[in-house]
C-alpha positions as CSV (number, residue, x, y, z in Angstrom):
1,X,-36.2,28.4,-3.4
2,X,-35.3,31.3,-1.1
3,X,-39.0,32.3,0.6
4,X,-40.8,29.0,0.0
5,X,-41.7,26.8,3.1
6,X,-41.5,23.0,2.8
7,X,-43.5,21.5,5.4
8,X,-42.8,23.8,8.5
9,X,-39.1,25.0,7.4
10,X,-39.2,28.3,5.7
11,X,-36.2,28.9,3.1
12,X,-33.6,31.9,4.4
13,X,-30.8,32.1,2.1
14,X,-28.4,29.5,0.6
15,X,-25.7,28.6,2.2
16,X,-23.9,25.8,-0.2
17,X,-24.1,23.8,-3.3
18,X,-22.4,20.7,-4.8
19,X,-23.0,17.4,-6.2
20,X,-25.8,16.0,-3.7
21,X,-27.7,19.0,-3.9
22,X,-28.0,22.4,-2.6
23,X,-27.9,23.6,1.0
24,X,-30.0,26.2,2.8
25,X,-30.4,28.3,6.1
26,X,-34.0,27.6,7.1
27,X,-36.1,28.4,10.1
28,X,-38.2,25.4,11.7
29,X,-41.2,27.7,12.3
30,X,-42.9,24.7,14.7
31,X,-39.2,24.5,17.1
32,X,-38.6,28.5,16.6
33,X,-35.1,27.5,15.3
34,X,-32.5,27.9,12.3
35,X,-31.5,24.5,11.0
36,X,-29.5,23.6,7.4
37,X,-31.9,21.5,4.9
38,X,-30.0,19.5,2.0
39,X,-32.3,19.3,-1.0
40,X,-31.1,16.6,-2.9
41,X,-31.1,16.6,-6.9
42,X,-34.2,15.6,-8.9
43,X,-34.3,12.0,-9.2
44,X,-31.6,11.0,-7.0
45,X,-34.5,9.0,-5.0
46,X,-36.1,7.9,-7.9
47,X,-35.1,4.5,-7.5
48,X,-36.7,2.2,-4.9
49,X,-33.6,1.0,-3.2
50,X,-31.8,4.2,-3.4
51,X,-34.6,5.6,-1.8
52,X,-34.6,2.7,1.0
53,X,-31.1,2.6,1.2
54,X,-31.0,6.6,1.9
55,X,-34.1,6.5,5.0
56,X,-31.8,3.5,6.7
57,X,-29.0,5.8,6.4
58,X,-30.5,9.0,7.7
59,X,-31.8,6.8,10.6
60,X,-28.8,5.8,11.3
61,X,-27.9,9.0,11.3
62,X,-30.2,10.8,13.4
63,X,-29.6,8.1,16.3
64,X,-25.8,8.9,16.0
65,X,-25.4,12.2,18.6
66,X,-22.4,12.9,19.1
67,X,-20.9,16.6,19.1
68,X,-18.9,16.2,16.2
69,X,-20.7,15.0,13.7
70,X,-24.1,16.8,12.4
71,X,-27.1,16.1,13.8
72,X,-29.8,15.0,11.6
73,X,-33.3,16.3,12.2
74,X,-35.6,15.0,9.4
75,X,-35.7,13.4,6.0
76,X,-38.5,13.8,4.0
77,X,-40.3,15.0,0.9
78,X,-42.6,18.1,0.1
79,X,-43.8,19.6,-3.1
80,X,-41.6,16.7,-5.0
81,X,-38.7,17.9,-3.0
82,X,-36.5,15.4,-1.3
83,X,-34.5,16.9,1.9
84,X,-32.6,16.2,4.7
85,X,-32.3,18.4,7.5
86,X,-29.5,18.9,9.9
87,X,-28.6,21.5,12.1
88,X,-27.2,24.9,11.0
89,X,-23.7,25.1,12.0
90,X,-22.5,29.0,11.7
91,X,-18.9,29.4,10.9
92,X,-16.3,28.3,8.2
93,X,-15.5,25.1,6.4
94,X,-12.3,23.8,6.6
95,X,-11.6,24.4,2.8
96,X,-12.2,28.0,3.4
97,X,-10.3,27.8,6.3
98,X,-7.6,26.1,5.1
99,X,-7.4,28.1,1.4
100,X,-4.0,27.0,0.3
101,X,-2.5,28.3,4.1
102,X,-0.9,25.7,6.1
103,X,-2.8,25.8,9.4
104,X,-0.8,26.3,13.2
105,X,0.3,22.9,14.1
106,X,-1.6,23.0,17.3
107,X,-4.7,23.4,15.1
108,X,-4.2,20.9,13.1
109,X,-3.8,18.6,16.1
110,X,-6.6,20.1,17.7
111,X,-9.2,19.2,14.9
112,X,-7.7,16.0,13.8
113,X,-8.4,15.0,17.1
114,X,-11.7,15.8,16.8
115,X,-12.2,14.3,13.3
116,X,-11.0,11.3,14.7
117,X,-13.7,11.5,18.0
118,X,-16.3,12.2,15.5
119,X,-15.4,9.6,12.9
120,X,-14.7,7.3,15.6
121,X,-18.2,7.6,16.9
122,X,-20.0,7.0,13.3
123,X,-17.5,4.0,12.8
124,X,-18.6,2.1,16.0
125,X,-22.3,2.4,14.5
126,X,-21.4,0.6,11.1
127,X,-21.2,4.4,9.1
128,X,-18.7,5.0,6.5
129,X,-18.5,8.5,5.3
130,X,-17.1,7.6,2.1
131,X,-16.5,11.4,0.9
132,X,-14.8,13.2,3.6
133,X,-13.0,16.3,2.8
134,X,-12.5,19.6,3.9
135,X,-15.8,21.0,2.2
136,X,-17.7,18.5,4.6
137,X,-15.8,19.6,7.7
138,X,-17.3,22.6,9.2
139,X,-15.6,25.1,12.2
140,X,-17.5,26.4,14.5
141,X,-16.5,30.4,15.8
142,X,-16.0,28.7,19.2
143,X,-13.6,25.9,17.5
144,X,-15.4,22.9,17.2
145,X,-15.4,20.9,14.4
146,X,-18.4,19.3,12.8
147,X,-18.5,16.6,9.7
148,X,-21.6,17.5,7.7
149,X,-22.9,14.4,4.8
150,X,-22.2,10.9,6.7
151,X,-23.6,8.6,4.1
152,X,-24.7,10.8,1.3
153,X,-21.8,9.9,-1.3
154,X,-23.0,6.5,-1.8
155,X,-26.2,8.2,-3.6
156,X,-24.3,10.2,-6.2
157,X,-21.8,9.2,-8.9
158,X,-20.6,12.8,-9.4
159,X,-20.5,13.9,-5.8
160,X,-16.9,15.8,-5.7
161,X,-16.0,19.7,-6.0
162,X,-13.8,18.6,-9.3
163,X,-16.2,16.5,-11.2
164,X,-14.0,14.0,-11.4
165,X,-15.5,10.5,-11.2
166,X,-13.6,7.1,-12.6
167,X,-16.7,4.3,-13.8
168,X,-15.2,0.5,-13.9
169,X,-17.9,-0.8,-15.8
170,X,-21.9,0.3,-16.2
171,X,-23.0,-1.2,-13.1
172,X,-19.9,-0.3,-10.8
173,X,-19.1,3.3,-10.6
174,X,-17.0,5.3,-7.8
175,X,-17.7,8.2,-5.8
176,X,-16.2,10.5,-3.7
177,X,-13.9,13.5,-4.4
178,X,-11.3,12.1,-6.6
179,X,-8.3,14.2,-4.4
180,X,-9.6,12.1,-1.5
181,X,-10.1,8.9,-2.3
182,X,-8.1,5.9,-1.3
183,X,-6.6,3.7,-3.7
184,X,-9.0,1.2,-3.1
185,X,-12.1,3.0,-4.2
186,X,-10.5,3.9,-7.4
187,X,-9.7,0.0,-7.5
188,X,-13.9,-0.2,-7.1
189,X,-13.0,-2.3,-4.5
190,X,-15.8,-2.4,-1.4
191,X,-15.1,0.7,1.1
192,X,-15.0,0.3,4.3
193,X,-13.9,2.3,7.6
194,X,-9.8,2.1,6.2
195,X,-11.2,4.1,3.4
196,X,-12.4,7.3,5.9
197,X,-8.9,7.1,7.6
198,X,-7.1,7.5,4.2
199,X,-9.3,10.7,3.5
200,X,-8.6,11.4,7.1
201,X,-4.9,11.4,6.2
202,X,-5.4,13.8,3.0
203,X,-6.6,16.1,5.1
204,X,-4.4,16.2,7.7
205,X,-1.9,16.6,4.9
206,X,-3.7,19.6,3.2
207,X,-3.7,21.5,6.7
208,X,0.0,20.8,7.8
209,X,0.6,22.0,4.2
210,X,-1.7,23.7,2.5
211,X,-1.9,21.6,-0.5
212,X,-2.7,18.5,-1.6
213,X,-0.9,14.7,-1.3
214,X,-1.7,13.7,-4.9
215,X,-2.0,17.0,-7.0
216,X,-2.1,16.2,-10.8
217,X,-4.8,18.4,-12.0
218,X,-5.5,15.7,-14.9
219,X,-8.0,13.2,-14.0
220,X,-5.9,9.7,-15.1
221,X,-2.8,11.1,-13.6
222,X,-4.2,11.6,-10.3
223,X,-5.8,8.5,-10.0
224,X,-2.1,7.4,-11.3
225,X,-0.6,9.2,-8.6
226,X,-2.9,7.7,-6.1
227,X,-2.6,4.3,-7.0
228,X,1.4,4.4,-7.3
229,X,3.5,7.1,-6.5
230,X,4.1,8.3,-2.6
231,X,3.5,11.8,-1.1
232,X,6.2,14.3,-0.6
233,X,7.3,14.5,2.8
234,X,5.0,17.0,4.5
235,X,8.4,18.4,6.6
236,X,9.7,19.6,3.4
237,X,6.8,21.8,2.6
238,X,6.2,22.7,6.4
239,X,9.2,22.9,8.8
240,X,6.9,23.5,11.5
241,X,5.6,20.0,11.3
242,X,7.3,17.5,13.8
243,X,8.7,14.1,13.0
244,X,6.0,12.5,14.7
245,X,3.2,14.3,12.9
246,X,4.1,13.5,9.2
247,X,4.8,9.9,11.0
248,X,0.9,10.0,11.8
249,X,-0.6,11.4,8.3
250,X,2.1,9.2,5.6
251,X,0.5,6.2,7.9
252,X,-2.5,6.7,7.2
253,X,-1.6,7.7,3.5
254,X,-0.7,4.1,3.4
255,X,-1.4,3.0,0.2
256,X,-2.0,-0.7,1.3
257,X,-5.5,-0.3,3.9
258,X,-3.5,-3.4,6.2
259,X,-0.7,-0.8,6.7
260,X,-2.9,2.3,7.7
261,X,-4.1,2.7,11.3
262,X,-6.8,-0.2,11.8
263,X,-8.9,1.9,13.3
264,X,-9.5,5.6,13.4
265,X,-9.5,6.0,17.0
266,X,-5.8,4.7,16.7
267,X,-5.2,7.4,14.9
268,X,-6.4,10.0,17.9
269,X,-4.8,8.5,20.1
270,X,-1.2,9.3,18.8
271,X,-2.4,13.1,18.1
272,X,-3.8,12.9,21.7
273,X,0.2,12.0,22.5
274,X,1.7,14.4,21.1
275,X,-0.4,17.3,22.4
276,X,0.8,15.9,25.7
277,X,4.5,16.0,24.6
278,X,4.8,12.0,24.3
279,X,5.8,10.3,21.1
280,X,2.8,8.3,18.5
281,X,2.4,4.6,19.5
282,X,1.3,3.5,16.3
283,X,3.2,5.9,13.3
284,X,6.7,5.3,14.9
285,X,9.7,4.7,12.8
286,X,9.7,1.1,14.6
287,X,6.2,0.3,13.0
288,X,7.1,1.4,9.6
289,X,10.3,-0.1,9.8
290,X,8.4,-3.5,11.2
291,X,5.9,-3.8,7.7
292,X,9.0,-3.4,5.5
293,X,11.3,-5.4,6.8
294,X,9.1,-8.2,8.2
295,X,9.0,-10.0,11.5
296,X,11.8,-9.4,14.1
297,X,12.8,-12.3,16.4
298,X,12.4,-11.7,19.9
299,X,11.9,-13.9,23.2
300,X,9.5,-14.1,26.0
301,X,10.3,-12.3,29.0
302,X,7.1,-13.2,31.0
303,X,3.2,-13.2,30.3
304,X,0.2,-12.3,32.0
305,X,-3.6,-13.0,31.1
306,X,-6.6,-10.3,32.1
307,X,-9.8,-12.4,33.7
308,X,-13.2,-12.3,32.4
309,X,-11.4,-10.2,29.0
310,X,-9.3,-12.8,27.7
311,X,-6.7,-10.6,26.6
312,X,-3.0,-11.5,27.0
313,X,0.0,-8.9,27.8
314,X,3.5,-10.2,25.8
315,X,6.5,-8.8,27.7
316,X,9.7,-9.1,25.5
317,X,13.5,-8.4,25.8
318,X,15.2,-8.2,22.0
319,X,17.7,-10.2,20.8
320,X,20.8,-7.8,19.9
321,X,20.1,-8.0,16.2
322,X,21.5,-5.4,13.8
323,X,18.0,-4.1,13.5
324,X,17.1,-3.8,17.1
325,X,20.5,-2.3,17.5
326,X,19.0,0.1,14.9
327,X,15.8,0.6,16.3
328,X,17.2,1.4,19.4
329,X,20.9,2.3,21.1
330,X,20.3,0.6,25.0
331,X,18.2,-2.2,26.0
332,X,14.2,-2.0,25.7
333,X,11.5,-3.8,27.0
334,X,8.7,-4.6,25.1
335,X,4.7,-5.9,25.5
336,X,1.9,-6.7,23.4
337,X,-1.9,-6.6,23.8
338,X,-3.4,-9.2,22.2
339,X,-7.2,-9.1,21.1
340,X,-9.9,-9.6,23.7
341,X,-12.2,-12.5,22.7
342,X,-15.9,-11.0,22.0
343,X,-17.2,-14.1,24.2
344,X,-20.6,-15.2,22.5
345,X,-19.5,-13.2,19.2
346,X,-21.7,-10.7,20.2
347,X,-21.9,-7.8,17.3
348,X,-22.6,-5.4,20.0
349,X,-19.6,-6.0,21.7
350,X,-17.3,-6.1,18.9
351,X,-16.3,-2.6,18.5
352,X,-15.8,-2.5,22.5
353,X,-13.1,-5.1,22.5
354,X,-11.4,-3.7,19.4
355,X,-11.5,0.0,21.4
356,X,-10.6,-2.3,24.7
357,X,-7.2,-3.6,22.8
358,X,-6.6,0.1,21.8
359,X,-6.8,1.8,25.0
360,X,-4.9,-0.6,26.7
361,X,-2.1,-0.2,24.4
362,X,-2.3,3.3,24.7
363,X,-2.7,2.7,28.5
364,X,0.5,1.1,29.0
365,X,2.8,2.9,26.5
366,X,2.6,5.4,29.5
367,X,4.3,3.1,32.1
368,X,7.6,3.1,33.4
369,X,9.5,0.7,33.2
370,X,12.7,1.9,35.5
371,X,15.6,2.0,34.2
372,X,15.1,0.5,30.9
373,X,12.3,2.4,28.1
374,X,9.5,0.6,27.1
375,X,8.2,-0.3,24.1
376,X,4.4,-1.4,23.1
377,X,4.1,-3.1,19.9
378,X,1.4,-1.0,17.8
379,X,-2.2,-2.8,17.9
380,X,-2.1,-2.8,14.1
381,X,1.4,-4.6,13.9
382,X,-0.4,-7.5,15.9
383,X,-3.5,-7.2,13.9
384,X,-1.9,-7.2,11.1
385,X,-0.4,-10.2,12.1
386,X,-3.4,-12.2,13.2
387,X,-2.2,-13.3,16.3
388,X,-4.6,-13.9,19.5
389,X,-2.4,-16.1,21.7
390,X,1.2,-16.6,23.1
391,X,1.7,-19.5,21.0
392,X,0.8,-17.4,18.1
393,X,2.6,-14.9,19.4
394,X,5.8,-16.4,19.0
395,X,5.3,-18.2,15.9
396,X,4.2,-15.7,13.7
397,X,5.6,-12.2,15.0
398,X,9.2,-14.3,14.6
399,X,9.8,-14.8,18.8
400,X,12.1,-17.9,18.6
């Protein structure tokens, strides 16, 4: 196609191929710019609803600015051609820039951060990227990271650099990259948001090591590998990576989704931490230590209640238990957000009290607390545990 104009945008050179189609340089001879155009596979809109289903996404899409994710421009069709077209990012994937190397730890913390912005962003608009790997990741000369194909997985059932896909039965198939898929979309369970911060996690893991989590070059034992067996410690591949690192990707490597960061932006936030020299709130030993062995018993200390928010800070002292005396070797004190209430269950609102209960956590895992350390229970340990009041509290997170 290199020379032919669709519409206005007049074919350069190819710049990428794989299962949704192949990508171009083009110039947008009405804007006097270069931009990347995506021309999907013959057929792939064929279908109605796959057709419908595609414009809503790409709408989505191109309202979503945010400056680490693609922008889209434009879907449309010319000459029986179906395209999408983005802006042209110069630079170097991540795969290429990764090629079997472990990456400099303060690179890798650098772009996960800005993975997690980026995927953040597209989560809080109801978009699930649902094939995220280094190949859709793109490095800009001047460092910034861009994720390229929100959205287009869902089209394909062969959309992965291996062509590995698993079909469940003739009307459910998976997609995705096989390497990079969490257990649960090899299950053909529903994906969701947990799903993006598994793949999240594989990357992360490739960079701090230069391979791969699950590497079984056989298409059944991978998906075997996946589904059962845990990832080598990413310290003994890479001394360079610190405690709290590996503590961030194996979490969300969790191969149960309730385990994993609840949201991605928890996930920044500890790589945020550490770049500042302070340890992960949410991929501590404590947390990991708290899904295995269940509910620790602790006792109130005091409470306070935010106004207007409806959100309730737990302050605890622990009971001199053989596992506190474990988790720690001198007295803590701890605290707990609880979750705001979205007051008139407003869907707007929704994703601003979830990232409300996050910051705050974050917030107060910063504070002093004198003579004494103090410890913030992660927001997914009381997620996970359903609670949303101080009676609750102390029933079900094991407080009397």
């Amino acid at each position: 196609m290199v020379g032919q104009v669709l519409k206005h945008y007049r074919i350069l050179e190819q710049i990428g191929a794989g299962g949704m189609g192949v990508v171009y340089r083009a110039h947008d001879e009405e804007l006097d710019r270069d931009v990347a155009i995506k021309v999907l596979p013959p057929g792939t809109l064929a279908d109605d609803s796959a057709g419908r289903r595609f414009r809503k996404e790409a709408l989505s899409l191109a309202r979503l600015n945010h400056p680490n994710v693609a922008t889209v421009h434009e879907f449309s069709s010319a000459q029986g051609v179906d395209f999408l077209v983005t802006e042209y990012i110069p630079g170097l994937g991540l795969d290429a820039r990764i090629a079997g190397r472990a990456l400099p730890v303060p690179e890798i913390m650098n772009l996960g951060i800005q993975l997690a912005q980026g995927l953040a962003a597209a989560h809080q608009q109801n978009l699930v990227h649902r094939d995220l790997k280094p190949a859709n990741i793109r490095i800009t000369p001047d460092g910034r990271l861009k994720i390229l194909d929100f959205g287009l997985a869902r089209l394909s059932s062969s959309a992965n650099d291996q062509g590995m896909t698993a079909t469940l039965t003739k009307s459910q198939e998976i997609t995705g990259t096989l390497p990079y898929m969490a257990p649960e979309q090899l299950r053909g369970e529903p994906t969701d948001t947990s799903s993006d911060i598994w793949s999240t996690g594989v990357v992360l893991y490739e960079a701090a090591t230069g391979t791969l989590p699950f590497r079984q070059g056989n298409g059944p034992l991978l998906i075997n590998s996946i589904l059962n067996e845990e990832p080598k410690s990413p310290r003994k591949l890479n001394s360079q990576v610190s405690p709290g690192l590996e503590n961030v990707i194996l979490k969300a490597l969790a191969k149960n989704p309730a385990h994993r960061y609840q949201s991605i932006r928890e996930l920044g936030v500890d790589l945020e931490r550490m770049t500042m020299g302070v340890s992960p709130v949410s991929a501590t030993r404590r947390d990991r230590l708290w899904n295995r062995t269940g509910p620790r018993r602790w006792w109130i200390a005091s409470a306070a209640a935010l106004p207007f928010l409806l959100a309730t800070l737990l302050v605890f002292r622990p009971i001199r238990s053989p596992l506190a005396a474990l988790l720690s070797s001198h007295e803590q004190k701890h605290i707990a957000v609880l979750p705001f209430d979205n007051i008139g269950n407003n869907p707007d609102t929704g994703a601003i009290t979830e990232g409300l209960m996050d910051s705050m956590t974050s917030k107060l895992s910063n504070l002093d607390a004198g003579d004494q350390s103090l410890w913030v229970v992660p927001a997914s340990v009381v997620r996970q545990s359903r609670v949303d009041d101080p009676a609750s509290a102390l029933r079900d997170l094991g407080m009397v």
